[in-house]
C-alpha positions in Angstrom: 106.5 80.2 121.6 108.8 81.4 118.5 109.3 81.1 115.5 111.8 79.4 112.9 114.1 80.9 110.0 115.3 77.4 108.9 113.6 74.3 106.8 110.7 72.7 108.9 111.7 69.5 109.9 109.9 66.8 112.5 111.8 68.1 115.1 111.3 72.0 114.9 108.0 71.8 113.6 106.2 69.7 116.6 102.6 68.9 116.2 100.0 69.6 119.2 96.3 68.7 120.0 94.8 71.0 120.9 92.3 74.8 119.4 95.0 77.1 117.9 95.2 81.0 119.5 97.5 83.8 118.9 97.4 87.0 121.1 98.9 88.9 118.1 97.3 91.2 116.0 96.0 89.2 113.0 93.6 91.7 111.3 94.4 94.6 110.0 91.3 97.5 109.9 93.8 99.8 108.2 94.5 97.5 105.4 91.1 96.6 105.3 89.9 100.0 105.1 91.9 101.0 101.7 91.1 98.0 99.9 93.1 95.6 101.2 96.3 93.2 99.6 94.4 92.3 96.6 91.4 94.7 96.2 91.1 98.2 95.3 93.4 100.6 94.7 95.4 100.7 91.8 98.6 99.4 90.2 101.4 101.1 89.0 104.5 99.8 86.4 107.3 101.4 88.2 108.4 101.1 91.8 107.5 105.0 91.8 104.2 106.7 91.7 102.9 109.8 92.5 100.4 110.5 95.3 99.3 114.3 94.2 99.9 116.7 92.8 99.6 120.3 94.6 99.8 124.0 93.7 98.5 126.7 95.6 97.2 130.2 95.3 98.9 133.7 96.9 97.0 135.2 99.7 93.8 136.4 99.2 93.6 140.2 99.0 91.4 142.9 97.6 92.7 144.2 94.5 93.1 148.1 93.7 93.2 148.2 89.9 92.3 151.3 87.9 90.6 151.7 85.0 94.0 153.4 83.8 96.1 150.2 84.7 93.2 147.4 83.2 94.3 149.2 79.9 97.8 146.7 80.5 96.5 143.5 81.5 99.9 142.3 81.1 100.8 143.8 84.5 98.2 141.4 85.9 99.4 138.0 84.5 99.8 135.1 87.1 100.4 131.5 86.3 99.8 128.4 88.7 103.1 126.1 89.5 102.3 122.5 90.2 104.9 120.0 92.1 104.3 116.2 91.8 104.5 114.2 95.4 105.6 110.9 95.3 105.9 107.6 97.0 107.5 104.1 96.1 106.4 100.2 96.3 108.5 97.6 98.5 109.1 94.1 98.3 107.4 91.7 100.9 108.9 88.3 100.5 108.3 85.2 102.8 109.9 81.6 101.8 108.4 78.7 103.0 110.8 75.5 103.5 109.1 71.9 104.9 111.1 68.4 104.7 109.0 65.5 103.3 109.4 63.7 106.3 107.7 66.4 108.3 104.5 66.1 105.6 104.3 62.9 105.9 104.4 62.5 110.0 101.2 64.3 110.9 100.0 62.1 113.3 103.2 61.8 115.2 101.5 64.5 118.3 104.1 65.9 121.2 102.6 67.3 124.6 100.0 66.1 126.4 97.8 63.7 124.2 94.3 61.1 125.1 92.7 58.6 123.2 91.4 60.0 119.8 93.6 62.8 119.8 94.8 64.3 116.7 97.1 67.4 114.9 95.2 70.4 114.7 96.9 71.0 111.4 95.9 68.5 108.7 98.1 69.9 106.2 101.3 71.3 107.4 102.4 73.6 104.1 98.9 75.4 103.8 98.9 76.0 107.3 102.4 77.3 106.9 101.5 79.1 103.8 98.6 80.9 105.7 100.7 81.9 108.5 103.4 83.6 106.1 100.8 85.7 104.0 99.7 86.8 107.2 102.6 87.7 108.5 103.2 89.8 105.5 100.0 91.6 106.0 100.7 92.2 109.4 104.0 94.1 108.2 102.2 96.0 105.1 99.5 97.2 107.9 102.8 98.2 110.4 104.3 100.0 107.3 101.4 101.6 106.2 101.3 103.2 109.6 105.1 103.6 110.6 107.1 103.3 107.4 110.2 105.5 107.4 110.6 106.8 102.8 113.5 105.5 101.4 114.1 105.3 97.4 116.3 102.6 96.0 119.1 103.9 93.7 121.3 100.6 93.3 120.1 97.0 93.4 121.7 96.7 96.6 119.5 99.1 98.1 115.9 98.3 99.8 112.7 100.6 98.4 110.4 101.8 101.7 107.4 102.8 101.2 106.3 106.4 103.2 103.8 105.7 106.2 100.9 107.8 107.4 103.0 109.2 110.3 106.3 110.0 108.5 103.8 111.8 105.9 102.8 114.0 108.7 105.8 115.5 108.2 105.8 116.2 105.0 105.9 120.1 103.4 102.2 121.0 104.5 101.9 118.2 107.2 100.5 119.0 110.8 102.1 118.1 113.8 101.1 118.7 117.3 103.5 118.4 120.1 102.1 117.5 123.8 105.5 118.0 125.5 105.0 114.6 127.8 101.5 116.0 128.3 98.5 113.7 128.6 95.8 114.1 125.9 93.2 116.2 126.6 90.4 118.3 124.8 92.8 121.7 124.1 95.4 119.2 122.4 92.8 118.2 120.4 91.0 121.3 119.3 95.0 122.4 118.5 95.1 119.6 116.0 91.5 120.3 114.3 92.5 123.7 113.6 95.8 123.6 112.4 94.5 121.0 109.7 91.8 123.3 109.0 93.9 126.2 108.1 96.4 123.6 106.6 93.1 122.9 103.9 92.4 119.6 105.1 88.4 119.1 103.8 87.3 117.1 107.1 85.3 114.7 104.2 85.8 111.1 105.7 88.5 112.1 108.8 89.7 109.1 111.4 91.9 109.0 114.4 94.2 106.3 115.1 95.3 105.4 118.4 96.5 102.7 120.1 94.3 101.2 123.8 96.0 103.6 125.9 94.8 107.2 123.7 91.8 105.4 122.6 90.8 105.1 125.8 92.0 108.6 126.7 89.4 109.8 123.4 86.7 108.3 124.9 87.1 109.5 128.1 87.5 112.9 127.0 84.4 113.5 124.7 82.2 110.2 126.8 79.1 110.8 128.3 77.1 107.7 130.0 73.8 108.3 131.1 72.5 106.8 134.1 71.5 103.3 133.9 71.7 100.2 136.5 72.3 97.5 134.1 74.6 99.7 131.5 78.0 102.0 131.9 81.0 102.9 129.4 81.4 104.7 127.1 83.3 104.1 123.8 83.7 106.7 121.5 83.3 106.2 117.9 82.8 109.7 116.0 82.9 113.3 117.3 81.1 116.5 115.9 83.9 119.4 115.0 83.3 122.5 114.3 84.9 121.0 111.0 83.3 118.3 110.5 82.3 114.7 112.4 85.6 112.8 112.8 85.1 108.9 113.0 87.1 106.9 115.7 88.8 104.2 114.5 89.3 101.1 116.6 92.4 101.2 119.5 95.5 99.7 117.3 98.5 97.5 118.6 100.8 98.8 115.7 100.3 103.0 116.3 102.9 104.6 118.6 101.8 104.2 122.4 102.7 108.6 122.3 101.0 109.4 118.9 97.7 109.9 117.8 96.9 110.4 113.4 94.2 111.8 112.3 94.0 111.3 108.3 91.3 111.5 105.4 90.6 108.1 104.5 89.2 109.1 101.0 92.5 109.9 99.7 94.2 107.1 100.9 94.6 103.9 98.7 97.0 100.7 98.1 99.3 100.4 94.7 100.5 97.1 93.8 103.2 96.6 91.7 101.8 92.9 90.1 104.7 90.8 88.5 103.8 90.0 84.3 102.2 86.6 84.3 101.8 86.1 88.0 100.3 88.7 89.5 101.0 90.1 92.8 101.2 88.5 96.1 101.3 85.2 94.9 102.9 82.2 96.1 104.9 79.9 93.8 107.1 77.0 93.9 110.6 76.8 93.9 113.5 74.9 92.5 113.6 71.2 94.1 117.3 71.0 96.1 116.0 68.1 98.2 113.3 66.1 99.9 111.5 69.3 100.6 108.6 71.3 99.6 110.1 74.8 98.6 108.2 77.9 97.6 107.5 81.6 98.3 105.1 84.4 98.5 106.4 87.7 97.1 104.3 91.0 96.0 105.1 94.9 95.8 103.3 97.1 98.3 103.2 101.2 98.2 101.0 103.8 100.0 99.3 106.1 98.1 98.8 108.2 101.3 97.2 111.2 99.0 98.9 114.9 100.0 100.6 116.0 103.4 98.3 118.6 104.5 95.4 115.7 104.6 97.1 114.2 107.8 98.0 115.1 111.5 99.1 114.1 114.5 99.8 114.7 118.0 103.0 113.3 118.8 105.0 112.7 122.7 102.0 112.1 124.6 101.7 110.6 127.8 101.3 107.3 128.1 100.6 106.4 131.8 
């Protein structure tokens, strides 16, 4: 199996009889989570928006103020300082090329083929229409997740939006490291409380794993009780001394070493619709042929809400 960067013809585009599968991830529960492509969130007019904005207080302490010195209350004056955080929308673009004469032979079948056979895609350019938005949604939901900031300053140079993980970095960000260790329950509790002193509000808190932590999670925190027809365990929420912490499902696209942990509250898509069109949209393009040309094209940033919201445990074991 592959895939094609050129104009489907009849000969790179063969049709099959047969159920259609793909063993790669299609949905996206991160995506789906935060409103998805089209729903929720919010949109923004410029390529930059911000995702909080944070100030802080000096360390508590117990004041000693006489009644002499509360005669000045200048001497007392103090004044917050705010900083605006930011992220940025990226284009997603797919193109979608097919020659007339591969519309027009869907009944000519390759492979193995009986009587009454027929192509298990009755229309070619939706089908391939399909398969391109989702492949863009599979990329906004790897971005979301892994995306590495970047900020375009020249037309020549690619906007990227900041992913959950890189945010973990962030000024105010919490990051665990396990050394090559495998996960276990003190790695954990390390993680809890570091967000908790970071001022995380453990309000609506999920893990994301991939299989091989998520199974790690549940083996950790699992209790089965005896049973002769039942056994597993799988974990989906865990009491903190914080606050209960859901489990999100094991996921292809997170870092076989890391683990995030992030308030999902906080967390929501911006779209960056274009006037007249909207966003995500597909649209045709200018004839050059005997082809059906067109594309799909929308602006996709992460409002990932403030850095000290998000943790992770990062260079885990993995076997």
């Amino acid at each position: 199996m592959s895939q094609i960067t050129a104009q489907g013809t009849v000969w790179n585009l063969p049709n099959y009889w047969g159920e259609l599968f793909t063993a790669d991830l299609v949905n996206t529960p991160f995506l789906s989570m935060i409103g998805g492509l089209t729903g929720g969130g919010r949109q923004s007019a410029d390529f930059e928006f911000p995702t909080s904005v944070e100030y802080d207080f000096p360390s508590a302490a117990q004041p000693a103020i006489t009644e002499t010195a509360s005669l000045t209350a200048s001497s007392y004056t103090l004044e917050g300082v705010r900083a605006q955080k930011k992220n940025v929308c990226q284009i997603f673009m797919q193109s979608v090329m097919i020659s007339y004469a591969k519309l027009s032979a869907a009944g000519r079948l390759s492979g193995i083929n009986t009587v009454g056979a027929s192509n298990s895609v009755a229309d070619e350019q939706a089908w391939q229409i399909n398969y391109n938005l989702q492949k863009i949604a599979r990329d906004v939901e790897y971005t979301i997740l892994n995306g590495a900031y970047n900020i375009a300053t020249t037309a020549g140079t690619a906007n990227k939006t900041r992913g959950m993980i890189a945010l973990c970095d962030e000024t105010g960000g919490t990051s665990v490291d396990a050394s090559a260790t495998a996960l276990d329950k003190d790695l954990m509790q390390e993680l809890f409380l570091d967000l908790f002193d970071a001022g995380a509000p453990f309000s609506n808190m999920v893990i994301w794993a991939n299989g091989f932590q998520k199974q790690a999670i549940s083996a950790i925190y699992g209790y089965a009780p005896e049973d002769r027809n039942v056994g597993g365990v799988n974990i989906k929420q865990i009491e903190t001394d914080f606050g209960n912490i859901g489990i999100a499902p094991a996921h292809r696209f997170m870092p076989a070493a890391t683990l995030l942990i992030c308030e999902m509250g906080v967390i929501q898509p911006v779209t960056q619709p274009v006037p007249g069109k909207g966003n995500f949209f597909y649209e045709q393009l200018a004839k050059t042929g005997a082809s059906e040309n067109g594309q799909i094209y929308g602006q996709f940033g992460l409002d990932h809400g403030p850095a000290f919201m998000a943790g992770k445990i990062i260079n885990l074991a993995t076997s």
